[in-house]
Phi, psi and omega in degrees: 000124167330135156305292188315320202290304196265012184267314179325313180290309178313315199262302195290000158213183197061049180232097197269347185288314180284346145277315183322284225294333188277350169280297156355271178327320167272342191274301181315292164242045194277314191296307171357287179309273187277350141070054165309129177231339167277190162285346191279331224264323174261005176257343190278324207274308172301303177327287185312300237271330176274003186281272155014279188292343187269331182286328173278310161340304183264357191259004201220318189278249177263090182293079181321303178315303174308304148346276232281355172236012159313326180260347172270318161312308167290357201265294175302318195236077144266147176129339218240113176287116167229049172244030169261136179303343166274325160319321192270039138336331253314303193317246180345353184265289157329312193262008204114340184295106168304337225252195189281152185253100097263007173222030170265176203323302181307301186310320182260004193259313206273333164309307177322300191293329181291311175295324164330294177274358171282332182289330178287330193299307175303302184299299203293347184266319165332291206298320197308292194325298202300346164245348153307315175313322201267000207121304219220147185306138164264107169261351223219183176062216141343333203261354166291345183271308197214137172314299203241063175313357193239354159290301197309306164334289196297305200296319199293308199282311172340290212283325157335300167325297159302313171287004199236335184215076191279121159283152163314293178325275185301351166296321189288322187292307199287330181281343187253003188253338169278323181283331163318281185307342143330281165297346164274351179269299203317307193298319179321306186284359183274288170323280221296312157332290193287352186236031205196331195040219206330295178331309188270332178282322170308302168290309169326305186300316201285337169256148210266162135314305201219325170274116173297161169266137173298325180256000000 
């Protein structure tokens, strides 16, 4: 292997303090938020955090990814070191983007989704708390739009992730982490049945899941 390639490597990974903290960090205040107080609210929070953690683990730790497409990727791109930390870019790399990629298209796209969904997150976990607290269906905030804003967060802040840092793992991770969060809505609306009857079927009919109506 070239001297650049692994001093490129030396410096742009095997930096394991910068996975902890930004996995914390994001786990922490994915947790802010949603306060879990059933099993499904730690089976949802866990799905994220491993998502979380396996997405950082390759953008700081060990670039797996890069490794193991490391000889198709150079084939494809020469010229372009991609054991340098802006190289595991990929989208952006992939498409031509010359420049510094934190401002490339995918890279501001994938900002858009994360912030997005962390903003559903923040409205949406009051109302729930509040109505668990009260009693009664969360109908009102996010949740007059769609049953389950705080699945849709997490998918949303994932795929952010994903356009800005794509892995084997999470790729691999994000289609099976949707039918996770699926089955947990479905068991959520089994509970909410069972304990709202009418109420909740009442709602259920008139709100989308996971997509809003444009009208």
């Amino acid at each position: 292997m070239p001297r650049e390639i692994e001093m490129s490597e030396t410096s742009s990974y095997g930096l394991w303090s910068l996975v902890i903290i930004n996995s914390l960090f994001f786990i922490a205040f994915a947790f802010s938020f949603t306060r879990p107080r059933t099993s499904q609210d730690w089976r949802s929070l866990g799905a994220y955090s491993a998502f979380i953690l396996a997405l950082f683990t390759e953008m700081y730790g060990f670039p797996l990814t890069i490794y193991l497409l490391s000889g198709w990727l150079s084939s494809k791109f020469p010229g372009i070191d991609f054991f340098a930390h802006d190289s595991g870019h990929l989208l952006e790399v992939m498409f031509g983007w010359s420049s510094n990629p934190h401002f490339g298209p995918f890279h501001l796209l994938s900002t858009v989704f994360i912030v997005g969904g962390f903003w559903l997150l923040a409205k949406a976990w009051p109302v729930l708390l509040e109505a668990q607290r009260t009693r009664r269906v969360a109908d009102s905030g996010p949740y007059a739009r769609i049953r389950h804003p705080q699945y849709v967060a997490f998918v949303l802040v994932m795929f952010g992730f994903l356009l800005q840092w794509p892995t084997l793992i999470t790729l691999i991770m994000f289609p099976v982490l949707l039918i996770v969060y699926a089955r947990l809505a479905r068991r959520e609306e089994l509970d909410a049945i069972e304990a709202f009857g009418d109420a909740y079927r009442s709602y259920r009919d008139r709100t989308p899941a996971f997509i809003p109506r444009l009208r």
